[in-house]
C-alpha positions in Angstrom: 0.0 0.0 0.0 3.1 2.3 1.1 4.6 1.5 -2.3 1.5 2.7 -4.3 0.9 5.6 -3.1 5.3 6.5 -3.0 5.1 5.9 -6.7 1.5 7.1 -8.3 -0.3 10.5 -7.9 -2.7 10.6 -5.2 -5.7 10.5 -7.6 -4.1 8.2 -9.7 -6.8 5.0 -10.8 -4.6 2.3 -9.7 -4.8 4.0 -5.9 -8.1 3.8 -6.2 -8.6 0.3 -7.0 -5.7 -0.3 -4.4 -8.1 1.4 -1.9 -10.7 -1.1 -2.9 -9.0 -4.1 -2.5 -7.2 -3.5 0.9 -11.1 -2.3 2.3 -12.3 -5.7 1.0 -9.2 -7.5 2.7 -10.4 -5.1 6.2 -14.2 -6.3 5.6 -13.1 -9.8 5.1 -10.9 -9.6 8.6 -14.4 -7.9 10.7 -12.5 -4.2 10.6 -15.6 -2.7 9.6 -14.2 1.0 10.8 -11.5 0.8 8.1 -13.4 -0.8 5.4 -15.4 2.2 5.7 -12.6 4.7 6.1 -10.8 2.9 3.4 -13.6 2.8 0.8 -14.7 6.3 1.6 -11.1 7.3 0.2 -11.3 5.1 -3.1 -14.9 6.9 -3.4 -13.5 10.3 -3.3 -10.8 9.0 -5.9 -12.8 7.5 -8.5 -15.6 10.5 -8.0 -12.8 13.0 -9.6 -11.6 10.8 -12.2 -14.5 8.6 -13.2 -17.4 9.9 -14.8 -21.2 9.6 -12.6 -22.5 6.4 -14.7 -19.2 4.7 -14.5 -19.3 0.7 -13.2 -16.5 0.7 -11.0 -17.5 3.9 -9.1 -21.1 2.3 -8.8 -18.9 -0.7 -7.2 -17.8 1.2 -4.6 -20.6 3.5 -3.6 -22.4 -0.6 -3.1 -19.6 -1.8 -1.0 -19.4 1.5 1.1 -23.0 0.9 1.3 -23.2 -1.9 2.6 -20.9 -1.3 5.9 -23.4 1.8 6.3 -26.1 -0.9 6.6 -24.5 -3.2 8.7 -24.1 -0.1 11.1 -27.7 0.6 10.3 -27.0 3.8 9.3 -30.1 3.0 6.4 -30.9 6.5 5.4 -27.2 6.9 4.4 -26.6 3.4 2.7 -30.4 4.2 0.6 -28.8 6.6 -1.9 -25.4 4.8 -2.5 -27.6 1.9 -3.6 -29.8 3.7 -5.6 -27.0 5.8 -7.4 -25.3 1.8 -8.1 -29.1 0.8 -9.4 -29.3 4.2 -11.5 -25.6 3.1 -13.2 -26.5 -0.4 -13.7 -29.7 0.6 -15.4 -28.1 2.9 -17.6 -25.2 0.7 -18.6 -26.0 -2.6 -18.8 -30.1 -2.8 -19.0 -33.0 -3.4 -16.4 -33.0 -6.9 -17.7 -29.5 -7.7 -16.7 -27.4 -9.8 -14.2 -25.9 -6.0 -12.8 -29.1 -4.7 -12.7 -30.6 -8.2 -10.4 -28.3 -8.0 -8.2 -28.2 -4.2 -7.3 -31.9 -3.9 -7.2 -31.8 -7.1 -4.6 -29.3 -5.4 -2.8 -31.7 -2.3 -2.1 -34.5 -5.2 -0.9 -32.3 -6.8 1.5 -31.6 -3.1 3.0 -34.6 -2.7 3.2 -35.6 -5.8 4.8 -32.9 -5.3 7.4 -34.8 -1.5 8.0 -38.0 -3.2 8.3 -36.9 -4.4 11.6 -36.3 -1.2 13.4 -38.9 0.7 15.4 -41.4 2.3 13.4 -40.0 1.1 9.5 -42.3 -2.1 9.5 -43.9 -0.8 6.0 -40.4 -1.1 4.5 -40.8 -4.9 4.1 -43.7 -4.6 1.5 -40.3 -2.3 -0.6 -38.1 -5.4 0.5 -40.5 -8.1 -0.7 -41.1 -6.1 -3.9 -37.4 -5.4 -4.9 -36.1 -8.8 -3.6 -39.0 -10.5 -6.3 -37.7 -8.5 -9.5 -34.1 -9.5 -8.2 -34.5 -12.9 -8.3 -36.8 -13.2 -11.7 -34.1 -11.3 -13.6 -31.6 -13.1 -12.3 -33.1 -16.8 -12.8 -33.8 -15.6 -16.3 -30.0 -14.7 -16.8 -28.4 -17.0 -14.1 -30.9 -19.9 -14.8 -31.8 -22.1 -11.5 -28.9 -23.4 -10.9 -26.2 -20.2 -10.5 -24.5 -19.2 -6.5 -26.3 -15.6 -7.5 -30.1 -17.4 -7.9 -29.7 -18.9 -4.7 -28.6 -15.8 -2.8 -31.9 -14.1 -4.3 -33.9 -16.9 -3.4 -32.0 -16.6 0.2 -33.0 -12.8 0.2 -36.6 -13.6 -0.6 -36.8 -16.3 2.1 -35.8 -13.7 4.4 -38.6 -10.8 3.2 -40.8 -13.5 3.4 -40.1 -15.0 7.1 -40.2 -11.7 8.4 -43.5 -11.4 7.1 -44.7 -14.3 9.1 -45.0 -16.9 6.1 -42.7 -20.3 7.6 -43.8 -22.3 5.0 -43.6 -19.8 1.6 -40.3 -18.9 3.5 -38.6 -22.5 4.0 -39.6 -23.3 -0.4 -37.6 -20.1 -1.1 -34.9 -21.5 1.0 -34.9 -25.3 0.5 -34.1 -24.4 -3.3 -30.9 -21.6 -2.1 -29.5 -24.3 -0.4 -30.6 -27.0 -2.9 -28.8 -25.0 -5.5 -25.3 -24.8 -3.4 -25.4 -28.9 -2.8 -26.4 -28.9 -6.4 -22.8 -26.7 -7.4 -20.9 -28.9 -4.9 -20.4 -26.3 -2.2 -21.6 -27.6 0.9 -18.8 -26.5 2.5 -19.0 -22.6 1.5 -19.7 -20.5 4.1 -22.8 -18.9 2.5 -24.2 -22.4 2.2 -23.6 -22.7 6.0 -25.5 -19.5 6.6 -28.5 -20.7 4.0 -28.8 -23.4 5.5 -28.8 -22.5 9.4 -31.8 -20.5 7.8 -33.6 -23.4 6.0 -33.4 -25.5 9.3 -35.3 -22.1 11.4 -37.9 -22.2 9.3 -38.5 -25.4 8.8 -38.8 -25.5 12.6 -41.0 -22.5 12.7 -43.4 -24.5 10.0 -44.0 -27.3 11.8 -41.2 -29.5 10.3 -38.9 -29.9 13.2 -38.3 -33.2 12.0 -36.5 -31.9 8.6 -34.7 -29.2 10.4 -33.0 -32.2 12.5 -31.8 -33.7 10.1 -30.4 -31.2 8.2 -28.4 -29.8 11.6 -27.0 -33.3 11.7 -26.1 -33.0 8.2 -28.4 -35.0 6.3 -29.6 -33.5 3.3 -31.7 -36.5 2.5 -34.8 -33.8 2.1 -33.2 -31.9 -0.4 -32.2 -34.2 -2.8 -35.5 -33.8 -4.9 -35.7 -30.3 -4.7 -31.8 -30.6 -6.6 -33.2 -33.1 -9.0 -36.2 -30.4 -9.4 -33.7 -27.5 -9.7 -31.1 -29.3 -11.8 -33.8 -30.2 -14.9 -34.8 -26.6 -14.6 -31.6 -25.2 -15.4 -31.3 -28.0 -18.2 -34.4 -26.8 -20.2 -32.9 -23.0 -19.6 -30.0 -24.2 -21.5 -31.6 -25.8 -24.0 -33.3 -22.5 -25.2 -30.0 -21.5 -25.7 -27.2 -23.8 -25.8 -24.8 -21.6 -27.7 -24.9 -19.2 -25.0 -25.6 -21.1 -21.7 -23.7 -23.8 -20.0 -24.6 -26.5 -17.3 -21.5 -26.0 -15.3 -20.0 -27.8 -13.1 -20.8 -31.8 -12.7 -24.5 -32.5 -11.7 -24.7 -33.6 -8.0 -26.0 -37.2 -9.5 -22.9 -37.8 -11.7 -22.5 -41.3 -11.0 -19.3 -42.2 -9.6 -17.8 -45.5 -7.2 -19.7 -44.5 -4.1 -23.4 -43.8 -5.6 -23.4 -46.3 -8.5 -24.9 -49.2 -7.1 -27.8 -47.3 -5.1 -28.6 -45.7 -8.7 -28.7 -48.8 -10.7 -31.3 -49.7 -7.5 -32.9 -46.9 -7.9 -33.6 -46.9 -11.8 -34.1 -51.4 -11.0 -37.2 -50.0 -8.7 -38.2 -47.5 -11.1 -38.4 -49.7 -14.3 -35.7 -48.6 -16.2 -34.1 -51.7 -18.5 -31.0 -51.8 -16.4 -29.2 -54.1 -18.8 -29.8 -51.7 -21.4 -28.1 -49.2 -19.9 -25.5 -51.2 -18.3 -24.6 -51.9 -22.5 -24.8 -48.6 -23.3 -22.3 -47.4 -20.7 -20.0 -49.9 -21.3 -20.6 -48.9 -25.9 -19.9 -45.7 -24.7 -23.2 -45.0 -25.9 -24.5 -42.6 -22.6 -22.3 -40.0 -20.8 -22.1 -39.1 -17.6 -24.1 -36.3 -17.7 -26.7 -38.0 -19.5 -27.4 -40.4 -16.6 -26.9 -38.3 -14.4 -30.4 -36.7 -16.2 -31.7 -39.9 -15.9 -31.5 -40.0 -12.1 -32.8 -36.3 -11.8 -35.7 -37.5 -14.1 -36.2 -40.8 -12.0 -36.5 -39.1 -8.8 -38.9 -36.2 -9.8 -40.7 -38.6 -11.4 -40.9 -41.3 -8.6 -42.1 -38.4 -6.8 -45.1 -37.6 -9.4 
């Protein structure tokens, strides 16, 4: 940091963006006093050498943001995220990934207002913004993206505080269905989802479910990914040139699941021969069984 500013002009870009990263490193490390002090000085950078509708400037003002909010300074944090809304609108379209995710971000603030003395009527705003989030964002994203699942996160959380346990524990059975369904369990936002799945399941009257999952079964789930992972199929196939999969479905067959499968498709009918042939022709991928299973499981459920 020393170095940078030693060898570049005080409103020189690359301070800026220096600025940006070391108040990231501070919010990552709980120094939320110089994230904010930090930020605030990469903000009064980029505002003299970056022009109003500029990206990166809209970045920041949504970062500074949202240590405002977490101090619950709301009236403050309000107009940074509607300048970063404003730029994202202008620049990339109201039907855009930029534009999802900074109109959520205004929802969740609000939803976190909504709980103060006298700001109830806020979380009719939250509900609102955190709706249009998530539809432009699935529509972008697809189903089965880390970004759908945090807007499906921020819904459950409009619509818990609302009162609504059960329309609250859908929204967050799929955010967490969609991280098992990427293969991050582990990731601390899947953590936090699913602390939240497993309160309101036990605030819906499925304490049973909520159990299980704090033991760390996720037994519950597993059609909700087979649900979620054919989703996001079809929403490739309208446009395959363009939209990807990604990573390996959470039913890619491998040595520890393949003999419960081929059980599973025995119950279910499925000419296990056949397939067994097929496999071994090189006739079937990977992928393609692991449709298969998805398909067999929503099905079995039909």
């Amino acid at each position: 940091m020393a170095l940078v500013r030693n060898t570049r002009a005080d409103k020189d870009l690359q301070l800026a963006t220096a600025l940006g990263n070391l108040a990231g490193r501070y919010n990552e490390l709980g120094r939320l006093k110089d994230a904010k002090l930090t930020y605030s000085e990469a903000l009064e950078v980029e505002e003299e050498l970056l022009s109003p509708d500029d990206p990166s400037l809209a970045i920041t003002r949504s970062n500074l943001a949202q240590l405002y909010a977490s101090e619950k300074n709301y009236d403050v944090a309000e107009p940074l995220l509607r300048s970063t809304l404003e730029v994202m609108s202008v620049k990339y379209g109201t039907s855009s990934a930029e534009y999802g995710h900074a109109i959520s971000d205004i929802g969740t603030l609000y939803l976190y207002w909504s709980h103060e003395p006298g700001q109830r009527a806020r979380l009719e705003k939250a509900a609102k913004y955190c709706c249009e989030g998530l539809a432009i964002t699935q529509k972008v994203r697809g189903e089965r993206h880390p970004e759908t699942a945090s807007r499906l996160h921020n819904l459950a959380g409009t619509t818990s505080s609302a009162g609504d346990w059960p329309g609250a524990a859908v929204n967050a059975e799929r955010a967490v269905a969609i991280m098992l369904s990427l293969d991050l369990a582990q990731h601390p936002n899947t953590q936090g989802m699913a602390g939240h799945l497993a309160h309101c399941w036990e605030q819906s009257g499925q304490a049973d479910k909520a159990a299980r999952l704090r033991r760390g079964d996720i037994s519950d789930l597993v059609l909700v990914i087979a649900q979620i992972e054919l989703e996001h199929r079809a929403w490739v196939a309208a446009d395959p040139q363009n939209r990807h999969f990604g990573p390996d479905s959470y039913f890619a067959p491998n040595e520890e699941n393949l003999e419960s499968i081929f059980k599973m498709f025995a119950a279910a009918g499925v000419d296990v021969d056949d397939l067994m042939r097929r496999i071994k022709a090189g006739q079937i991928s990977s992928d393609e069984i692991a449709k298969l299973v998805a398909e067999t499981i929503v099905n079995k459920k039909d």
